[in-house]
C-alpha positions as CSV (number, residue, x, y, z in Angstrom):
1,X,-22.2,18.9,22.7
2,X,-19.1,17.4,24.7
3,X,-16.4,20.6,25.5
4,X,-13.4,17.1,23.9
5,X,-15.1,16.9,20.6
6,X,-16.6,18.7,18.3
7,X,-18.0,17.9,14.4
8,X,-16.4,19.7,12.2
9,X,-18.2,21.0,8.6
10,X,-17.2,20.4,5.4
11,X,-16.0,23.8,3.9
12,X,-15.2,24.6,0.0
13,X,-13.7,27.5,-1.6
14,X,-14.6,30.3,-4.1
15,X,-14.7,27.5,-6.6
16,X,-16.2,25.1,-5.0
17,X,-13.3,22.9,-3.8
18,X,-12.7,21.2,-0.4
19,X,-11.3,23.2,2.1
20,X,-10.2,23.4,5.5
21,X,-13.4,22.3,7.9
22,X,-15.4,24.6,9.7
23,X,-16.2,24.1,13.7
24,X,-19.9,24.2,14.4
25,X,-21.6,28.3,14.9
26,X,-21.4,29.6,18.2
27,X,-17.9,27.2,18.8
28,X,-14.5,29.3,19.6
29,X,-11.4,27.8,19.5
30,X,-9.4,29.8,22.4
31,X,-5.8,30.0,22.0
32,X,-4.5,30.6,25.4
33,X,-1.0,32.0,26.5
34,X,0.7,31.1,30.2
35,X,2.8,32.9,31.6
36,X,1.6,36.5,32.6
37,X,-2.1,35.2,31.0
38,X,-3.2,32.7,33.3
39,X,-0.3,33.0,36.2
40,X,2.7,35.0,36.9
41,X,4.9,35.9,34.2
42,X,7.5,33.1,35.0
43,X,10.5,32.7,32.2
44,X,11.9,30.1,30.6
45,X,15.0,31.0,32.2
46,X,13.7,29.8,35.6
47,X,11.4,26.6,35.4
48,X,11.6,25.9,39.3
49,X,8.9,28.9,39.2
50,X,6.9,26.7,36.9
51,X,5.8,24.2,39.5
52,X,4.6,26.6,42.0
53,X,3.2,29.7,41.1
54,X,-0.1,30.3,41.2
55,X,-3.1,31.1,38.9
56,X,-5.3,33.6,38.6
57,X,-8.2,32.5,39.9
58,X,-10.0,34.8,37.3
59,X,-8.4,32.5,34.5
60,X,-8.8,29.4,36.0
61,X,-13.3,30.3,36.8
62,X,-13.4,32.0,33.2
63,X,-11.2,29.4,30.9
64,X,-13.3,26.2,32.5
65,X,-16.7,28.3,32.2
66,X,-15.5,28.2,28.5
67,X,-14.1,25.2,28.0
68,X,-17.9,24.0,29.9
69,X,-19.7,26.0,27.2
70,X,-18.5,23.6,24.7
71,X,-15.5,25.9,23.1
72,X,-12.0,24.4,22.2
73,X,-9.3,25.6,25.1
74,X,-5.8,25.2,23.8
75,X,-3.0,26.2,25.3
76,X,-0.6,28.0,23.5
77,X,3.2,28.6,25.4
78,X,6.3,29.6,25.0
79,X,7.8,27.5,27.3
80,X,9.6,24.7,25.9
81,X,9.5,20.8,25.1
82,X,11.5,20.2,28.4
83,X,8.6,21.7,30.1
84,X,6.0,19.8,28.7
85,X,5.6,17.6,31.6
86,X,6.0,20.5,34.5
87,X,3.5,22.5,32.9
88,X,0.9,19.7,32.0
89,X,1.2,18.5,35.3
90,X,0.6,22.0,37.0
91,X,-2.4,23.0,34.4
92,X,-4.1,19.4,36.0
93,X,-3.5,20.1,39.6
94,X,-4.8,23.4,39.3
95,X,-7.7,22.4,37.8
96,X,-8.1,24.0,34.3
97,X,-10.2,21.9,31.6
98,X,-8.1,22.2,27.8
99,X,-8.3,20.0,24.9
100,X,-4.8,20.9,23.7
101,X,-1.5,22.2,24.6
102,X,1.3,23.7,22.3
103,X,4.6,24.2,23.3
104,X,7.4,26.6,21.4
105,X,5.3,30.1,20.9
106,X,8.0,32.2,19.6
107,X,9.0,34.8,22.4
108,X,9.0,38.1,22.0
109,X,5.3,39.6,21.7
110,X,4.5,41.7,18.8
111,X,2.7,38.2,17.3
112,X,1.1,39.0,13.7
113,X,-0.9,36.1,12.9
114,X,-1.7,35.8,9.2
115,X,-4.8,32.8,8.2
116,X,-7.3,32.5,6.0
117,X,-9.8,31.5,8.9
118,X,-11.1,34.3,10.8
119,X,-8.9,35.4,13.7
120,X,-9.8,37.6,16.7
121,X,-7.0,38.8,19.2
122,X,-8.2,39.9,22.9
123,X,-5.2,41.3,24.6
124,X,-4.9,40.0,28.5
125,X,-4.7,43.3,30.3
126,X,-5.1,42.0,33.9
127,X,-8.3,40.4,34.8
128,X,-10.6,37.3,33.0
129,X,-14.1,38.7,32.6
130,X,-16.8,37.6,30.1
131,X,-15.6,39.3,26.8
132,X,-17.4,42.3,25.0
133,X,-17.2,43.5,21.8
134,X,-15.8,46.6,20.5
135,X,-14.9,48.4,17.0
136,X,-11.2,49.1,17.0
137,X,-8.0,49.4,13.9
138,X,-6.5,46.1,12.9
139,X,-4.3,45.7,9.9
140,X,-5.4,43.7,6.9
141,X,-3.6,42.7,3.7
142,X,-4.2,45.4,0.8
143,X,-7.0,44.3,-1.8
144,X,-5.7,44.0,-5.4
């Protein structure tokens, strides 16, 4: 399959309506933070940073090994609108394959991200390796 497009599957609900399509088994869809992730933590508050720090080259081997696999990359920043072109334009010289980039992330951290599509959250903690899985506590809504 071609790591820029994927066939989705049709998907229905408890009751057998249409819902929101599935991407194929085996298929993630990374959602991948900037700053601090895959380079320096640079703010928003100084965009000359922006056009010359450097990965990590752990990021930039792992993400494209990914994004080579066949799974989505997507970009997910909260750097702004007016630093669309800046950061698209250092993301290609550096090399890194995505299909997507989002601008806006709210800042902050603490991100709670409520969907009715399964979500997993890995937490960068310094280094891209392969990931592993492990049991630990997440919060889920109450059942009724």
């Amino acid at each position: 399959m071609s790591p820029t497009s994927h066939d989705l599957r049709p998907a229905q609900d408890d009751q057998g309506l249409n819902a929101s399509p599935q991407l194929p088994d085996g298929v993630k869809n990374y959602l991948i933070d900037i700053d601090g992730t895959i380079t320096e933590d640079v703010p928003n508050e100084e965009p000359e940073r922006m056009a010359t720090c450097e990965p990590f080259p752990d990021a930039l081997e792992t993400l494209n090994k990914w994004y080579d696999e066949g799974h989505i990359i997507t970009f997910f920043t909260s750097r702004t609108e007016d630093h669309r072109d800046v950061t698209e334009e250092w993301l290609n010289r550096h090399g890194f394959k995505y299909q997507g980039l989002l601008m806006g992330k709210p800042r902050g951290g603490n991100y709670h991200w409520v969907d009715n599509h399964i979500v997993r959250a890995t937490r960068y903690e310094g280094q891209f390796t392969d990931l592993v899985r492990e049991q630990k506590t997440v919060e889920v809504f109450k059942g009724a």
